[in-house]
C-alpha positions as CSV (number, residue, x, y, z in Angstrom):
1,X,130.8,113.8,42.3
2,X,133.9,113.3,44.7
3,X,137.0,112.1,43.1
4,X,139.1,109.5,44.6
5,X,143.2,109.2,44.5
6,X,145.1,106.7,45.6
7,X,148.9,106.5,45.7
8,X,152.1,105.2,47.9
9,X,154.7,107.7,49.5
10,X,158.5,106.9,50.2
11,X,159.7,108.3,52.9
12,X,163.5,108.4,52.3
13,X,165.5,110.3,55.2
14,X,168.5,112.8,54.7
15,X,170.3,114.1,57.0
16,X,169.7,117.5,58.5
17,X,171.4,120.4,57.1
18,X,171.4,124.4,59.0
19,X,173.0,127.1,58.2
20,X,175.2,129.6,60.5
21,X,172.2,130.9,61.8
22,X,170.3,128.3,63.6
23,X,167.7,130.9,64.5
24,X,166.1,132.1,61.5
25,X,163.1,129.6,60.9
26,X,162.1,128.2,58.0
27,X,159.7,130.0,55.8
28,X,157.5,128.4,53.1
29,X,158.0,130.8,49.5
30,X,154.4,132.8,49.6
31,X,152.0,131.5,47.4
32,X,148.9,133.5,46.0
33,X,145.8,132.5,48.3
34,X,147.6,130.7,50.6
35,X,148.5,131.1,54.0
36,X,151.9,131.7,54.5
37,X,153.6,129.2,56.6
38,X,156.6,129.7,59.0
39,X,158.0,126.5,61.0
40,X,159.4,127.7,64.2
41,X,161.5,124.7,65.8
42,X,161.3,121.4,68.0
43,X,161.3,121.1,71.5
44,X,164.3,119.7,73.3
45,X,162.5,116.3,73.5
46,X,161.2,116.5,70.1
47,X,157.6,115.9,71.2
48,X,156.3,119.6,70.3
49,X,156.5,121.4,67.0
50,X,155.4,125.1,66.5
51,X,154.4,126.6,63.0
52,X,153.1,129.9,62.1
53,X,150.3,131.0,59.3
54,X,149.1,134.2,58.2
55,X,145.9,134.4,56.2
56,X,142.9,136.5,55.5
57,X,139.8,135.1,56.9
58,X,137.5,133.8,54.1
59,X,140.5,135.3,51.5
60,X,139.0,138.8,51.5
61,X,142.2,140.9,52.5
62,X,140.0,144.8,52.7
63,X,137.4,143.9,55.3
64,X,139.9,143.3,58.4
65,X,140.0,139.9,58.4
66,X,143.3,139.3,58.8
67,X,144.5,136.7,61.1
68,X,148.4,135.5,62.4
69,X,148.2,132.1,64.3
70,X,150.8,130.1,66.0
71,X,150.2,127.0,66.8
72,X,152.1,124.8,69.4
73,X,151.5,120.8,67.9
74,X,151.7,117.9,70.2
75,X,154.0,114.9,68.1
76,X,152.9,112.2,70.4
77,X,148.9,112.5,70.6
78,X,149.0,114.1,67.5
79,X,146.7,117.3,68.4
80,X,147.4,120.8,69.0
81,X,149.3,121.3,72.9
82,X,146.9,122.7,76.1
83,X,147.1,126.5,75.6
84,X,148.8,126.0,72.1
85,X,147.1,128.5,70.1
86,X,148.3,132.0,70.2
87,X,145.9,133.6,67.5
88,X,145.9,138.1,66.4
89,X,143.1,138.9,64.6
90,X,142.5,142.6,63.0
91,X,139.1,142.8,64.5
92,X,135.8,144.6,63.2
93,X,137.1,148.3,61.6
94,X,135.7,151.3,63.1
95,X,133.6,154.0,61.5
96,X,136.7,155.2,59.4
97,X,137.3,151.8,58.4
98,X,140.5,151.1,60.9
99,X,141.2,147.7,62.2
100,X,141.4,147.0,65.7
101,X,145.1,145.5,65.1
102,X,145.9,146.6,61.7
103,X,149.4,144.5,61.2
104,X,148.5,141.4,63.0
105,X,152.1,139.7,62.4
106,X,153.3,142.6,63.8
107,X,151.1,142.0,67.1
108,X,151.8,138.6,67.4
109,X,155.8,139.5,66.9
110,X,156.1,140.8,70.3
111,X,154.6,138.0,72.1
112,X,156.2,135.0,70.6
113,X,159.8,134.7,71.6
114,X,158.2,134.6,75.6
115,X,155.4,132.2,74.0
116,X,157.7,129.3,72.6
117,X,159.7,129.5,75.8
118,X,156.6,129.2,78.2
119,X,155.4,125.6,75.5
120,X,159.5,124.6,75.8
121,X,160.0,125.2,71.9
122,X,163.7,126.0,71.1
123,X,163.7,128.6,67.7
124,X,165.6,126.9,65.5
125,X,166.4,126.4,61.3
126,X,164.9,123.1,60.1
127,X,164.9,122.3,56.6
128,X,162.0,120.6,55.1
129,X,161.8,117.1,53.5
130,X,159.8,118.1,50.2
131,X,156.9,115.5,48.6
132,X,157.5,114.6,45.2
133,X,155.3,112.8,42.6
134,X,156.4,109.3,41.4
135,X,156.1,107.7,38.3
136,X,153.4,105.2,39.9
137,X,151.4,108.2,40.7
138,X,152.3,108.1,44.7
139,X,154.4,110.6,46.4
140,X,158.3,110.4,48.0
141,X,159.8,112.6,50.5
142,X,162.9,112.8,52.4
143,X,163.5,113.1,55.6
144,X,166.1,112.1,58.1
145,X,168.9,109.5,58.0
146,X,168.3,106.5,59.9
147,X,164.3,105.6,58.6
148,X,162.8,104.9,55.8
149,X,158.6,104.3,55.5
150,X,156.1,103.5,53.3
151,X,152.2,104.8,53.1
152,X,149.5,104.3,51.8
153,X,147.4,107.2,50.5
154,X,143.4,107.7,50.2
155,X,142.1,110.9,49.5
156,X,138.8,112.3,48.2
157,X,138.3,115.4,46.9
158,X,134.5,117.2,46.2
159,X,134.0,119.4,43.1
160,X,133.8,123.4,44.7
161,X,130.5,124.0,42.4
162,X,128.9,120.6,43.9
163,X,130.1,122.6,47.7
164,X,128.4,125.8,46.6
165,X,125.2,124.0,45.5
166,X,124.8,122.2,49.0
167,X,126.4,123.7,51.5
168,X,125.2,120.9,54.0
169,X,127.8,118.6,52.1
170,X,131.0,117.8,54.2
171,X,134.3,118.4,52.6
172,X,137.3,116.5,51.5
173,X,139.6,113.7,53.9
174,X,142.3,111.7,53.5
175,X,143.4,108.4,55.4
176,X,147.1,108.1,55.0
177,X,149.3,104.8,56.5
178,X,153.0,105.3,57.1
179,X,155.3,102.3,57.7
180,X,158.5,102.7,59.3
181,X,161.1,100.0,59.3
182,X,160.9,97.6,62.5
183,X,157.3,99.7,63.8
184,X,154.0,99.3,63.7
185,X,152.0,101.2,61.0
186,X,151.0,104.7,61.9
187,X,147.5,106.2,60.8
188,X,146.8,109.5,59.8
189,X,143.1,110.6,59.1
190,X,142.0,114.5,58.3
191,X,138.1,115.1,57.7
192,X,135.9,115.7,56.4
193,X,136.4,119.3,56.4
194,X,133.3,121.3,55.9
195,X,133.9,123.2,52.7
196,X,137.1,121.6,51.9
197,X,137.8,120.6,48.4
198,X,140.8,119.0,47.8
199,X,144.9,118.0,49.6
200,X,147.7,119.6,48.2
201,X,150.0,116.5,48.5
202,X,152.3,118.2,45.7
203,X,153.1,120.7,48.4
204,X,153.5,118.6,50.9
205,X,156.2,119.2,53.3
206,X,157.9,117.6,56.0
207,X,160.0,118.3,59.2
208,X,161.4,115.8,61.8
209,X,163.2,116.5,65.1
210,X,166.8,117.0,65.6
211,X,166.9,113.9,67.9
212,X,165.2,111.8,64.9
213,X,162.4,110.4,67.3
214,X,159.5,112.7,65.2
215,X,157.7,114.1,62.2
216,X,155.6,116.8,62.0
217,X,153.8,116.6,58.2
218,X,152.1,119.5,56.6
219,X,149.5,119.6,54.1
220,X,147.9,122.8,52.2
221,X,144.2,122.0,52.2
222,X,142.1,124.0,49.8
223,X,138.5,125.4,50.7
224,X,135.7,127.3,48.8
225,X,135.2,130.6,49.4
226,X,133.5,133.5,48.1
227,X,135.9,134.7,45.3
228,X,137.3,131.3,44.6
229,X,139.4,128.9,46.4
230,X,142.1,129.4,49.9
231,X,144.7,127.1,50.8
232,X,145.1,126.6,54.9
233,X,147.9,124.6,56.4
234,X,147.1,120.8,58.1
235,X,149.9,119.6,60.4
236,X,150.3,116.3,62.2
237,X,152.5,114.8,64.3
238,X,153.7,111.2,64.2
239,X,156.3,109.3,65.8
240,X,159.6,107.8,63.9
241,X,160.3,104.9,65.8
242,X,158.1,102.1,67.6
């Protein structure tokens, strides 16, 4: 049986702190089976994000399945951007057992800097706003100064053995309502996922532009896989103001 979770998020803004080096992204701490995550920067207009993942396909890291993605997000229409997926895969080994690409990050490395000027993304540090869980059982994060919102959170989550038994079954979604001060409520809805089994709102994260017009909000979702369980990265985008 699916559980369901229910729960209100804060969205509290701070203002936007960067070191000396405005260049270095950010860079999620790496977790075990999880995709790394690397947020790249805004456009000038804030209206595109880009973020970066690593992972290995399925989680298996010996049968060169390896895969670097970046991943150009439209904020406005909340989707990925035309042409905004630059994805190195390691490709089928040989006879010896040699991947096509064996360091994938390395391969996608040397085309990125001319890829996030060609999609109008400037590299830059942005701190994230970080979710945390309330005492009503919701979530808060902060942002940027200027806004504050509410939301409304439903989530369901499937049990992983009920996945492996029926592999037909879809897999988890979530239908979340933000509320920002003097706008109209904003809808986001993921799923469901095929194989999917749960959000990690706990790890939630969250980046707006430096012209305060956008948010892009990230969400490790967990899947089923062979040896266990793999966390992947969801992103939206969603507009601040009206």
């Amino acid at each position: 049986m699916g559980s369901l979770c229910r729960g209100a998020i804060a969205l509290v803004v701070l203002p936007f702190v960067a070191r000396a080096d405005r260049t270095v992204p950010y860079r999620e701490p790496q977790r075990p089976m999880h995709d790394s995550f690397t947020f790249w920067g805004w456009s000038e207009d804030g209206q595109r994000f880009a973020y970066e993942t690593y992972s290995f396909s399925g989680g298996e890291p010996t049968d060169c399945s390896e895969a670097a993605v970046l991943i150009v997000y439209d904020a406005v229409h909340d989707r990925v951007a035309p042409d905004g997926t630059l994805r190195v895969e390691s490709g089928a080994g040989d006879d010896k057992g040699h991947c096509r690409i064996p360091d994938v990050q390395a391969a996608l490395a040397t085309r990125r800097s001319e890829y996030l000027r060609r999609q109008h993304i400037i590299e830059r540090l942005v701190l994230p706003g970080r979710f945390e869980t309330g005492q009503d059982g919701g979530w808060t994060v902060s942002l940027r100064s200027g806004h504050t919102a509410r939301a409304r959170l439903r989530a369901d989550d499937l049990d992983r053995a009920d996945v492996r038994q029926d592999t037909t079954r879809l897999g988890a979604s979530y239908r979340l309502v933000l509320t920002v001060e003097g706008a109209e409520p904003k809808e986001v809805s993921t799923g469901p996922r095929a194989g999917a089994l749960h959000f990690e709102f706990d790890d939630a994260i969250a980046f707006t532009d430096p012209k305060r017009q956008f948010v892009a909000l990230c969400v490790p979702v967990t899947y089923a896989v062979a040896h266990g369980t793999w966390s992947h990265w969801d992103c939206h985008g969603l507009p601040l103001g009206h």
